[in-house]
LUMMI-53041 format. One record per residue: x, y, z of N, C-alpha, C in turn; residue number from 1. Coordinates in steps of 0.05 Angstrom, whole numbers, padded with zeros to 5 digits. Layout:
    n.u    n.v    n.w   ca.u   ca.v   ca.w    c.u    c.v    c.w seq
      X      Y      Z      X      Y      Z      X      Y      Z NUM
...
***
This chain:
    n.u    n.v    n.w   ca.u   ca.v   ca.w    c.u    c.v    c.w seq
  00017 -00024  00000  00000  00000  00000  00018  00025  00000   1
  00012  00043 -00022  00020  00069 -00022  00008  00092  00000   2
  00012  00101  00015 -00001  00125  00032  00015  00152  00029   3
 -00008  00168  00037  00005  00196  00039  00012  00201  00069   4
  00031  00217  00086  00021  00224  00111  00003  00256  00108   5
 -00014  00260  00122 -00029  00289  00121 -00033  00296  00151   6
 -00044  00317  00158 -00035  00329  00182 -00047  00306  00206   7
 -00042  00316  00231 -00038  00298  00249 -00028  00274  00243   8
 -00009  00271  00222  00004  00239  00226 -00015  00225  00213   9
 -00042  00230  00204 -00058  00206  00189 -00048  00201  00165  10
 -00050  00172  00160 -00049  00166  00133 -00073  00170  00107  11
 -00067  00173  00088 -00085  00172  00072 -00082  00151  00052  12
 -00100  00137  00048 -00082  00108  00021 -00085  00123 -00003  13
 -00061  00121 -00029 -00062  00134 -00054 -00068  00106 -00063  14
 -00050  00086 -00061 -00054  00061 -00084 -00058  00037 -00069  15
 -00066  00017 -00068 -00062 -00013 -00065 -00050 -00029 -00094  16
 -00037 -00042 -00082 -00020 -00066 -00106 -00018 -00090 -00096  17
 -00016 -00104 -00117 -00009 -00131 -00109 -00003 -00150 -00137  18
  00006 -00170 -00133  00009 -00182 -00159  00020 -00213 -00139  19
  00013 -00234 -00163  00023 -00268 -00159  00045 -00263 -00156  20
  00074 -00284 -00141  00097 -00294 -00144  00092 -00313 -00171  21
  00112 -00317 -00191  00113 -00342 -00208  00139 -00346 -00214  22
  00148 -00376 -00219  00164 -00386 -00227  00184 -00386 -00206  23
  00209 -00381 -00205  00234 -00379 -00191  00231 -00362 -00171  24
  00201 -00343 -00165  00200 -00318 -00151  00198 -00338 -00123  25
  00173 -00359 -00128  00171 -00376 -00104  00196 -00392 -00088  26
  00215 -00392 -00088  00233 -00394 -00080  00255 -00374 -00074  27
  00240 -00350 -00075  00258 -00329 -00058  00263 -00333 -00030  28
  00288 -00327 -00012  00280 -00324  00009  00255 -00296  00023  29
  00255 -00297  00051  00233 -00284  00046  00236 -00251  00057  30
  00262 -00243  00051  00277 -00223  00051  00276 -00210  00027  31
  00287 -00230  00000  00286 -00233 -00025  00256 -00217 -00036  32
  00240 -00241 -00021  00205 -00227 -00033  00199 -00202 -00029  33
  00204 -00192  00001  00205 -00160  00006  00216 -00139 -00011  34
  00236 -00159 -00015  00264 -00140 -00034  00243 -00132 -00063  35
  00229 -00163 -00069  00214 -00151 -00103  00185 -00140 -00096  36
  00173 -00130 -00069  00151 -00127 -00072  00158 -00087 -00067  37
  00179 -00089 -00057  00190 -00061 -00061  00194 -00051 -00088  38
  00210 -00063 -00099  00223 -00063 -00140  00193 -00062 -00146  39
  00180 -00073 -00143  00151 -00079 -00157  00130 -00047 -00155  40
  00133 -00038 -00131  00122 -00018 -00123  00133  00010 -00129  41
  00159  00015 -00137  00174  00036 -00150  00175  00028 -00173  42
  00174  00006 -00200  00158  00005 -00226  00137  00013 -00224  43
  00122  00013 -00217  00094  00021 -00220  00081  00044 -00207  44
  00094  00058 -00182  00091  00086 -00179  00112  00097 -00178  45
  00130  00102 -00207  00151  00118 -00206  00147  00146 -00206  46
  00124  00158 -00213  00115  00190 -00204  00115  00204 -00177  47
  00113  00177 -00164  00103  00193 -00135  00140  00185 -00118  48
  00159  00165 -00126  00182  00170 -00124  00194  00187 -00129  49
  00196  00198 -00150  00214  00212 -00165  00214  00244 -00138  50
  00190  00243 -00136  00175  00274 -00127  00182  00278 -00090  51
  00187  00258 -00079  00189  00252 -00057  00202  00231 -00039  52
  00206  00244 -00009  00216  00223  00002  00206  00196  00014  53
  00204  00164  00007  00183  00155  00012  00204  00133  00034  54
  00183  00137  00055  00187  00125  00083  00184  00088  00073  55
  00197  00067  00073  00188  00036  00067  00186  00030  00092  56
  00158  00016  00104  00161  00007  00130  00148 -00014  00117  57
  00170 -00041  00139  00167 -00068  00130  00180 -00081  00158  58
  00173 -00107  00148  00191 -00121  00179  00212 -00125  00181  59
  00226 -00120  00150  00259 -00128  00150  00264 -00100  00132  60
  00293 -00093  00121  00305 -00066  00106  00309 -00090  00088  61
  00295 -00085  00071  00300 -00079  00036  00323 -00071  00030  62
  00322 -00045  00037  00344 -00025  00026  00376 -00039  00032  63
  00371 -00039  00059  00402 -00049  00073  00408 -00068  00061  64
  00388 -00094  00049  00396 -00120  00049  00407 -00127  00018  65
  00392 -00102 -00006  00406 -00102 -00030  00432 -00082 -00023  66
  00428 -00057 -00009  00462 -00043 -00017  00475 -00044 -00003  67
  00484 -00068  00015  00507 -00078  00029  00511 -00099  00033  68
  00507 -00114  00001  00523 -00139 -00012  00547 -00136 -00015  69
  00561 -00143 -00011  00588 -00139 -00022  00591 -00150 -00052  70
  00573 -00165 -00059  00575 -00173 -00090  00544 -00173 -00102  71
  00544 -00154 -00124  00516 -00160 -00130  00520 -00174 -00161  72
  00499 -00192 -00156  00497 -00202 -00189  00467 -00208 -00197  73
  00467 -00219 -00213  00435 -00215 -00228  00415 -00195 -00221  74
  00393 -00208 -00210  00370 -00191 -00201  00383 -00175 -00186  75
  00397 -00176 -00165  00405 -00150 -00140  00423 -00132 -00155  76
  00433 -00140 -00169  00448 -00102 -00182  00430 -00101 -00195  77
  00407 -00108 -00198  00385 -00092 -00226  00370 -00084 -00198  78
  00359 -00088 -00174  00351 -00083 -00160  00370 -00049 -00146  79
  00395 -00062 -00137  00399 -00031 -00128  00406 -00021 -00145  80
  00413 -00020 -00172  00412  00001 -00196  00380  00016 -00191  81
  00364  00005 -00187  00336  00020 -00188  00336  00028 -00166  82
  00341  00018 -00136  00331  00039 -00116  00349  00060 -00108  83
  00367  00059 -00125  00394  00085 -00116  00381  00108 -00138  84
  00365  00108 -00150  00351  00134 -00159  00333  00146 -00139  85
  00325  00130 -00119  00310  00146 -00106  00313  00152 -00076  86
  00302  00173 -00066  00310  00177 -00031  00289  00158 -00022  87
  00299  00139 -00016  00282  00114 -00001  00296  00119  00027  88
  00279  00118  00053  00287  00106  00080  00270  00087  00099  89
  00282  00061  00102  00274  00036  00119  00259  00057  00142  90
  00243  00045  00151  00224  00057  00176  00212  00021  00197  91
  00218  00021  00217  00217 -00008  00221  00189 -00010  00234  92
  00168 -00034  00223  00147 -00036  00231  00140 -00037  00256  93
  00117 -00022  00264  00115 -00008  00294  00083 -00018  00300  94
  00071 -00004  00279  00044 -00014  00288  00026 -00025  00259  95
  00007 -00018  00268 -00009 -00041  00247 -00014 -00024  00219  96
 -00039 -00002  00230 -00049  00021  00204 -00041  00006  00174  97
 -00029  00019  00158 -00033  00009  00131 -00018 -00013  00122  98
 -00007 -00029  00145  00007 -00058  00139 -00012 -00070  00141  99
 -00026 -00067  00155 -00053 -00097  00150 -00059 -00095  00129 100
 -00067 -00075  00108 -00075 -00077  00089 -00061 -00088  00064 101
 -00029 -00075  00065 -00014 -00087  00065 -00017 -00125  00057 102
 -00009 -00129  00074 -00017 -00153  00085 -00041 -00176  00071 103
 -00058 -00153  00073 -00080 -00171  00068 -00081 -00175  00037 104
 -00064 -00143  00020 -00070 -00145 -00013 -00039 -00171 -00021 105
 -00018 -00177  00001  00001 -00200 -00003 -00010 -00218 -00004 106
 -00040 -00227  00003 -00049 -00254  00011 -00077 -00260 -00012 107
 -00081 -00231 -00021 -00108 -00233 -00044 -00093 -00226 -00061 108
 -00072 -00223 -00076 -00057 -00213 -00105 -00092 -00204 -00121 109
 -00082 -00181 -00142 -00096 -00182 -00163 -00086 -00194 -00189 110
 -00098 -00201 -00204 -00095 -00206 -00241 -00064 -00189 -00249 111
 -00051 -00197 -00258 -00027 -00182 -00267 -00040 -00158 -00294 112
 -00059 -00165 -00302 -00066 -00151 -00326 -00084 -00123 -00321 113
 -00086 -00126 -00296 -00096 -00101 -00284 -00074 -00084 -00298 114
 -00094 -00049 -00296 -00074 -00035 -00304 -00080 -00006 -00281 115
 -00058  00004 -00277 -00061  00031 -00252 -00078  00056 -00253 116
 -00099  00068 -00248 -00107  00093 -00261 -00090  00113 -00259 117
 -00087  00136 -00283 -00071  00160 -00278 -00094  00180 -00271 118
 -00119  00171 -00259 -00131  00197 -00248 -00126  00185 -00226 119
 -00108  00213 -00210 -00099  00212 -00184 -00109  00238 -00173 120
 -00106  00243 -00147 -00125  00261 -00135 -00093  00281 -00127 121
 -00097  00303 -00125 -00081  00324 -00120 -00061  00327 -00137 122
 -00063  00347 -00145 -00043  00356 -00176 -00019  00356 -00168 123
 -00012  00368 -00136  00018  00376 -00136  00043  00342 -00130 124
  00023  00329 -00122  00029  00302 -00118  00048  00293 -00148 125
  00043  00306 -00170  00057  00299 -00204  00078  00322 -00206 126
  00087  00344 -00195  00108  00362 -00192  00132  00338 -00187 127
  00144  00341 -00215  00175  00323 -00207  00188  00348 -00227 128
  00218  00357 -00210  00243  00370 -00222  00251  00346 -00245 129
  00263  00372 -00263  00271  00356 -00289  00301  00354 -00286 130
  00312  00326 -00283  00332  00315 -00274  00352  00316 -00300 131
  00374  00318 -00295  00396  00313 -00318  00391  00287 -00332 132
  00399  00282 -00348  00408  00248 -00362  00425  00231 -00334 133
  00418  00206 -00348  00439  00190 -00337  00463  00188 -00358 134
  00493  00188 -00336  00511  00180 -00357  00522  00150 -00357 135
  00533  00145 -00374  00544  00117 -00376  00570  00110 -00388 136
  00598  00105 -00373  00630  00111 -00381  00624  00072 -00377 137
  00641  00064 -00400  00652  00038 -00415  00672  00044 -00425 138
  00683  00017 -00414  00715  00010 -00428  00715 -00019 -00427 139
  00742 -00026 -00441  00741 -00067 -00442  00766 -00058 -00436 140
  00780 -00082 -00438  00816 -00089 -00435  00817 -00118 -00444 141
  00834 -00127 -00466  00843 -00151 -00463  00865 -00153 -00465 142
  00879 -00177 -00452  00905 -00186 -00451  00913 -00218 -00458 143
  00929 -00227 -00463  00935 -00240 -00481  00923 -00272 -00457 144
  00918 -00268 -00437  00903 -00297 -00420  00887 -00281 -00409 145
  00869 -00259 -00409  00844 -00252 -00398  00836 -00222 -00404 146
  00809 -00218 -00413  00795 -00207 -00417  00773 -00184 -00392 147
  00776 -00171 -00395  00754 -00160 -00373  00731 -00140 -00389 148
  00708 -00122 -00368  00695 -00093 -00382  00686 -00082 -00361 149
  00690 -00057 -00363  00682 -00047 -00342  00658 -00016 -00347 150
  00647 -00020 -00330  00619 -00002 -00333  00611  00018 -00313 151
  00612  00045 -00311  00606  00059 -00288  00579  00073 -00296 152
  00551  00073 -00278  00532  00097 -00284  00534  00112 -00270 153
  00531  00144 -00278  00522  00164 -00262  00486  00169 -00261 154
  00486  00162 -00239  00454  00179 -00238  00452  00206 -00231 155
  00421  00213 -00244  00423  00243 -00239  00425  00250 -00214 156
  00427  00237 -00194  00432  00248 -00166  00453  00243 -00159 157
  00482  00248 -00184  00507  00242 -00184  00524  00217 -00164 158
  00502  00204 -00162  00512  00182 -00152  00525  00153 -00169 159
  00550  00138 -00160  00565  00131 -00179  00557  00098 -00175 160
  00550  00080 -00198  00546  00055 -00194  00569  00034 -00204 161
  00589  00026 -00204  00608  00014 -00215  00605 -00010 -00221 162
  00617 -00023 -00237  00606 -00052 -00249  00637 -00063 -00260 163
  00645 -00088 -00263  00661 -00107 -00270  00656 -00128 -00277 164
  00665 -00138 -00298  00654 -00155 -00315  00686 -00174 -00328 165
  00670 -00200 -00320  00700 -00224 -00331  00686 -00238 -00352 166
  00703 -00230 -00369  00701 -00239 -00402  00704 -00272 -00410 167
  00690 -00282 -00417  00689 -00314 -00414  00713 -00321 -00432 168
  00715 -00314 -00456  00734 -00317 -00479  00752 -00299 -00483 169
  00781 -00307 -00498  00793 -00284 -00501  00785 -00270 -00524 170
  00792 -00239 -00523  00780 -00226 -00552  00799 -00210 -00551 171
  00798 -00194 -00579  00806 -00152 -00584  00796 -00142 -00563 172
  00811 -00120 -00559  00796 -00100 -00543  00779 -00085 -00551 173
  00780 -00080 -00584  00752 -00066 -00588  00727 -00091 -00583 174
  00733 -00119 -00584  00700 -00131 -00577  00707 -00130 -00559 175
  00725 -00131 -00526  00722 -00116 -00507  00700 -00103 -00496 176
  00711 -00073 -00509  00699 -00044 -00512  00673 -00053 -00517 177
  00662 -00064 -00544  00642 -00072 -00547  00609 -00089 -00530 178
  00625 -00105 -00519  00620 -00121 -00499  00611 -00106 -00471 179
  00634 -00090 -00467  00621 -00063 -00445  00593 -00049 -00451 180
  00596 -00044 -00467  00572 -00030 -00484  00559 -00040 -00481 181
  00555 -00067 -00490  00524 -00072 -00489  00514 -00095 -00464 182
  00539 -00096 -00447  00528 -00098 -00426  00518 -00073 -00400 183
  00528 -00058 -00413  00515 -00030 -00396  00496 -00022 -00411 184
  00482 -00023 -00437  00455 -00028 -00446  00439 -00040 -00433 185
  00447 -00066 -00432  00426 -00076 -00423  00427 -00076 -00392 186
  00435 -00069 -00386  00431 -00071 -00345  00413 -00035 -00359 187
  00417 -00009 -00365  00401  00008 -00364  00373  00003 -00376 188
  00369 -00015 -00398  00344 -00021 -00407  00334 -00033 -00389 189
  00342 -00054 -00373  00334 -00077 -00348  00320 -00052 -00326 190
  00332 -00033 -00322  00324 -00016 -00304  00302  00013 -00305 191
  00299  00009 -00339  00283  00029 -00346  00291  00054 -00348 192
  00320  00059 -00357  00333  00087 -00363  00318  00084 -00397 193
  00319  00112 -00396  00304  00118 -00418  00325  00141 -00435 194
  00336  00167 -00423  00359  00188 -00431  00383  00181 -00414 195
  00407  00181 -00432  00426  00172 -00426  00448  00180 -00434 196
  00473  00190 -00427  00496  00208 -00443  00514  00186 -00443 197
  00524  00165 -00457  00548  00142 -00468  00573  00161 -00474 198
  00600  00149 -00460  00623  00163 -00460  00630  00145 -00468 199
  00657  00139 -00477  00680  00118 -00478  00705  00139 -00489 200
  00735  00123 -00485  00751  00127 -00502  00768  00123 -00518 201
  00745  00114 -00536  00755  00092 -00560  00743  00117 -00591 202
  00759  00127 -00601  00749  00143 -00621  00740  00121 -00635 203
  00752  00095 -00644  00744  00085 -00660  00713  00074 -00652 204
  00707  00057 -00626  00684  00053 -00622  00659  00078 -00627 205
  00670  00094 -00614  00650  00120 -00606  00633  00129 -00641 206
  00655  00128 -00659  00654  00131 -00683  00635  00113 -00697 207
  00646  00089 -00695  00633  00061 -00699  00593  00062 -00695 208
  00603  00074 -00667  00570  00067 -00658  00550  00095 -00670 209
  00567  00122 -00679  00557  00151 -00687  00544  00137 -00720 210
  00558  00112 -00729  00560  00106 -00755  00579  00129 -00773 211
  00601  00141 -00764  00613  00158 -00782  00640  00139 -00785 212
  00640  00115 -00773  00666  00094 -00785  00645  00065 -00786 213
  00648  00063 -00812  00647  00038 -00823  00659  00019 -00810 214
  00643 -00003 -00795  00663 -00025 -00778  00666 -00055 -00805 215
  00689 -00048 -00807  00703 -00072 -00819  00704 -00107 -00817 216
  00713 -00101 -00792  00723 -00125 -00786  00701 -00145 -00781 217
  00708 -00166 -00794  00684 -00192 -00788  00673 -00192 -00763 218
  00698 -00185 -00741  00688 -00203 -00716  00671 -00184 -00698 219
  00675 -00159 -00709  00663 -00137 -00696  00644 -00127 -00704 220
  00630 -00149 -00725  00599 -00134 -00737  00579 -00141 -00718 221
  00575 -00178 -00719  00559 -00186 -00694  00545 -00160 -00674 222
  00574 -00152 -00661  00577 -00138 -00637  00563 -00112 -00644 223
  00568 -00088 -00666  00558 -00078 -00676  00523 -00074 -00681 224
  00519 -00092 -00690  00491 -00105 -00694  00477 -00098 -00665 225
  00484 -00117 -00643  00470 -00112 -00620  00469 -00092 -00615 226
  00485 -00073 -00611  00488 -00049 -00596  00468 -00040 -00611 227
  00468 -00029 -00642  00452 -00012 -00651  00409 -00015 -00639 228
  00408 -00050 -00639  00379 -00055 -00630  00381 -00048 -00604 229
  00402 -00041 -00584  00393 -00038 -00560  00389 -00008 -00561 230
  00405  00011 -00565  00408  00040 -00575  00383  00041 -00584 231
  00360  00026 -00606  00339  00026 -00608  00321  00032 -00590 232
  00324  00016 -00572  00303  00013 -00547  00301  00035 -00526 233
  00318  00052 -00534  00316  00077 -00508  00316  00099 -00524 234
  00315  00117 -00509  00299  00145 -00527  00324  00176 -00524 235
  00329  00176 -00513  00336  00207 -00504  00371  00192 -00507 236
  00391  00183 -00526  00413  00179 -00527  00442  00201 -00542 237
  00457  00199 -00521  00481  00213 -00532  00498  00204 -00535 238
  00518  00192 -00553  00551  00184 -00547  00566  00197 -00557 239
  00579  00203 -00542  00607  00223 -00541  00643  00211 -00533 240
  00655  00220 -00539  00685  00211 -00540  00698  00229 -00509 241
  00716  00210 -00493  00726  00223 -00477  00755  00216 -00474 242
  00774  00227 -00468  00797  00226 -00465  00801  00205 -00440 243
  00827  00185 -00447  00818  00168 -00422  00832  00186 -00401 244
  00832  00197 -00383  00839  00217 -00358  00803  00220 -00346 245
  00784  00222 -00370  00756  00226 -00363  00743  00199 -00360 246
  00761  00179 -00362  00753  00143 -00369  00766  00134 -00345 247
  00772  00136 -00331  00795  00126 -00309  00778  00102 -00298 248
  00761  00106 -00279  00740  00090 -00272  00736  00061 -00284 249
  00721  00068 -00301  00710  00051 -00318  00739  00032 -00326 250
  00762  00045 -00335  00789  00027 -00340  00794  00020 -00320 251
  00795  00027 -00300  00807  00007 -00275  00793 -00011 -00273 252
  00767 -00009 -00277  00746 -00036 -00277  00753 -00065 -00289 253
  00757 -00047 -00326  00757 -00069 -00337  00786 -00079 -00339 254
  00803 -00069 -00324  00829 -00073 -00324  00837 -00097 -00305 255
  00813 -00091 -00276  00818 -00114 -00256  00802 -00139 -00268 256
  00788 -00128 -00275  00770 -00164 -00296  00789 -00170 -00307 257
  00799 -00165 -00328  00825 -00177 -00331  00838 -00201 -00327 258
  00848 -00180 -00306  00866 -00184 -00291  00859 -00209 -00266 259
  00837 -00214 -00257  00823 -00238 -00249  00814 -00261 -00260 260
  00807 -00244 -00286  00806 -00269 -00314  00826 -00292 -00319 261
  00844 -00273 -00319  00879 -00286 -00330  00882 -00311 -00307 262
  00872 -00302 -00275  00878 -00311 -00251  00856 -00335 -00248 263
  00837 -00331 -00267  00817 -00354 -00267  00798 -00343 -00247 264
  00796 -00320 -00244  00774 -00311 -00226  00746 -00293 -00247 265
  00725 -00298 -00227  00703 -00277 -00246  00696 -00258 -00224 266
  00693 -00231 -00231  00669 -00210 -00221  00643 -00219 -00219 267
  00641 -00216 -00243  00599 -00205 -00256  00614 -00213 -00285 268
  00602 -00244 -00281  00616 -00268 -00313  00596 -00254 -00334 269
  00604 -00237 -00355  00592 -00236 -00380  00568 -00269 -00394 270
  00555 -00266 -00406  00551 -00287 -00425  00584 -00308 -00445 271
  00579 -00331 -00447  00606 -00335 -00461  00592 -00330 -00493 272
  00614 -00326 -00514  00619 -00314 -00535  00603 -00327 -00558 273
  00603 -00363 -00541  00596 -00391 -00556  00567 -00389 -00551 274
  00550 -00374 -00532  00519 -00372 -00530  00516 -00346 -00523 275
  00521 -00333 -00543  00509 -00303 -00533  00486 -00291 -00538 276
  00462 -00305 -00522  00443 -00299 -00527  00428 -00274 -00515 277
  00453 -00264 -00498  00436 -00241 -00490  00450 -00213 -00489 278
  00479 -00225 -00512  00492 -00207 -00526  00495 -00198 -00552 279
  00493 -00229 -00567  00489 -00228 -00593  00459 -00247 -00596 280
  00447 -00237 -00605  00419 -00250 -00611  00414 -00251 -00644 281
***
């Protein structure tokens, strides 16, 4: 349940939600389930986030329990990629008021095909500041026994998300580079970035992807290919060239992949090269 607080401390309810667990969800722990009934609830009222600070009272922190993993992989870096856009704070369950209800819409789910009304009651409740882009700095590294990529976002609330990535196969460093790319595509599509400023400092990639350099090489069309359908899928895109001194980040990333690679170690294991189905499709 969504609520407002209004004077004297009362709540007012804006939304009720609910939806089935399926498939692999039923075997969350039950930390895990909190974790997606939160994710679930900022997809679907991202207006009234964006605009405000929203109190999560629950029986366990959500918050705490995705951003102080020391390793995130799959669903939890797509998880705290999404709640580090917003001023979220854990509030620990005290009394009953809108958790029973709560409660009770966890135990009645509705139809997933339900859809949310946008007539909402009080106008100023839709007042959201118009936020910068997100940015997104990529780089690869390969070396002659291991491969890495490394990925940093800025969100508009200049906060920095860093990512590392161990390359299953050895490659070039432009499919590297490449490989960065469109794994920081797709973790921003996963999360519903929509405007986005792409840095790297690869003239030749940056070029590559502007389409003002013809990519040649056999092995780097594939790679090519993807990027451009994911670049599809989002709306408000920029790529620009940066000197690496403005790349630092992102190269140390994919520098320690690598460098773990070589050692037989993984970060955040890419897809391998032999099924890249959710690189090369």
């Amino acid at each position: 349940m969504c609520a407002q607080e209004i004077e004297d401390r009362k709540e007012r309810a804006l939304y009720y939600l609910s939806r089935t667990l399926v498939g692999a969800e039923l075997n969350y722990l039950p930390i895990e389930k909190i974790c997606l009934a939160l994710v679930f609830a900022i997809q679907k009222l991202r207006h009234y986030m964006q605009a405000h600070t929203i109190h999560v009272v629950s029986k366990a922190d959500p918050i705490k329990y995705i951003l102080s993993r020391p390793v995130l992989s799959g669903r939890l870096a797509k998880w705290a990629m999404l709640l580090k856009q917003y001023d979220l704070v854990f509030v620990p369950q005290k009394a009953v008021k809108g958790q029973a209800i709560a409660d009770f819409f966890a135990d009645h789910p509705v139809p997933a095909e339900w859809e949310i009304s946008d007539d909402l009651p009080g106008e100023e409740i839709f007042y959201v500041d118009v936020l910068p882009p997100w940015q997104m700095y990529f780089d690869g590294a390969a070396r002659k026994d291991g491969a890495g990529a490394g990925v940093v976002f800025v969100t508009p609330q200049n906060h920095l998300m860093p990512y590392s990535f161990t390359l299953t196969q050895l490659c070039s460093n432009n499919m590297a580079e490449y490989q960065a790319l469109i794994l920081g595509l797709q973790m921003a599509i996963e999360i519903g970035v929509r405007d986005m400023d792409i840095y790297d400092d690869s003239k030749l990639v940056v070029n590559q992807v502007l389409g003002e350099y013809e990519v040649k090489k056999e092995d780097l069309i594939p790679y090519h290919q993807r990027e451009l359908q994911l670049l599809n899928q989002l709306e408000g895109i920029h790529v620009g060239h940066v000197p690496r001194c403005a790349n630092k980040l992102a190269d140390a990333l994919a520098n320690l992949a690598a460098t773990l690679a070589s050692l037989g170690e993984r970060v955040y294991a890419s897809p391998d090269p032999q099924s890249l189905g959710s690189i090369i499709a």
